[in-house]
Structures are given as structure tokens and as C-alpha cells.
C-alpha positions in Angstrom: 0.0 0.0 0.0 1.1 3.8 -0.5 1.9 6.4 1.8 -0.6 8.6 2.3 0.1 12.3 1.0 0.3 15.2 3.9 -2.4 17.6 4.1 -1.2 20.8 3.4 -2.6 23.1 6.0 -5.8 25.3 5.3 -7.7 27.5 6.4 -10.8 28.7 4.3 -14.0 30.6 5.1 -16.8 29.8 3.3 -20.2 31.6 2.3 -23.1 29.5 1.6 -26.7 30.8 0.4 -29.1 30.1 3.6 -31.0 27.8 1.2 -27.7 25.6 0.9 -26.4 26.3 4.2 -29.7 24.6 5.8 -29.6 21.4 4.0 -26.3 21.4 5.0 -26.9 21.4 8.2 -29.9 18.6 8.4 -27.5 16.3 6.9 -24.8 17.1 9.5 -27.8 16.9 12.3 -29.2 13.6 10.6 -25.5 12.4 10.4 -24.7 13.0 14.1 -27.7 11.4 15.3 -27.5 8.2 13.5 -24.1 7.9 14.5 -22.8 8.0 10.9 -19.6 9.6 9.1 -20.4 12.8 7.7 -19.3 13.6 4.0 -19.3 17.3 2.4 -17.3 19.3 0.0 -16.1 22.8 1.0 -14.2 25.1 -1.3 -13.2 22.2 -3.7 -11.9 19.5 -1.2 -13.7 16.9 -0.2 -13.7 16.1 3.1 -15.4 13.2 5.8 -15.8 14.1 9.0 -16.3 10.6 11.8 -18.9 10.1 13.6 -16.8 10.3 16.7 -15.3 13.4 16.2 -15.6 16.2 19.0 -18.3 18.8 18.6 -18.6 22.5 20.5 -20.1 25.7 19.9 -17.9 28.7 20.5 -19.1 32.9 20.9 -16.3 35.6 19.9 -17.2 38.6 20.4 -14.2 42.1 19.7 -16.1 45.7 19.8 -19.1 45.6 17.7 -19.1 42.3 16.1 -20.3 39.1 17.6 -19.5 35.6 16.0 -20.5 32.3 16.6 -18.8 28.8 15.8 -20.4 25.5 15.2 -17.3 23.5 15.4 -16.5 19.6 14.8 -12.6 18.5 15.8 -11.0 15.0 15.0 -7.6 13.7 14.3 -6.8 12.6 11.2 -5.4 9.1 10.6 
């Protein structure tokens, strides 16, 4: 079998439609609660997400703007 290529590291912000950024989210929600691995595509790169992985919910908040983080953490193998 082949080594697996290194990630190069990334950081990318992306802006979905509300339309989009709903479904997104019931498949994420449907995902978490059937215990299943959770598949999606952001910017280009595909990406799978366990069903282990850690999830949180963060608040920033600097001066005037307020932000808030729906996060999911795991390690990759």
C-alpha cells in the first residue's frame, strides 16, 4: 500500500446561500444522530468528517461584532 500524502494546511472561510447552508446542516444533524460519518465538500476539497469526532459551539465577540462557531474536531489518521 502507498503512503498517504500530507495535508497541506488550510484555512478557508466559506459563504453559503441560507438555502444551501440549511440542508447542509440537516444532513450534519441527521449524520450526528444516527451515529454515521459525515461527507461534504467545502471550497473544492472533499472532506469526511467521523462520527466520533468532538463537537462545540464557540461565541467571539471584539467591539461591535459578535460571531458564533459550530465547530467539529478529530484527528486525522
Amino acid at each position: 500500500m502507498a503512503p498517504r500524502k500530507k495535508k497541506a494546511a488550510r484555512d478557508i472561510e466559506k459563504g453559503y446561500p441560507a438555502r444551501q447552508f440549511v440542508a447542509k446542516l440537516r444532513r450534519l444533524a441527521d449524520c450526528i444522530e444516527q451515529g454515521k460519518r459525515f461527507r461534504i465538500q467545502v471550497a473544492g476539497e472533499r472532506i469526511s468528517v467521523p462520527p466520533d469526532a468532538v463537537i462545540n459551539i464557540e461565541h467571539e465577540r471584539e467591539g461591535r461584532q459578535e460571531e458564533v462557531e459550530f465547530q467539529i474536531k478529530w484527528s486525522a489518521n
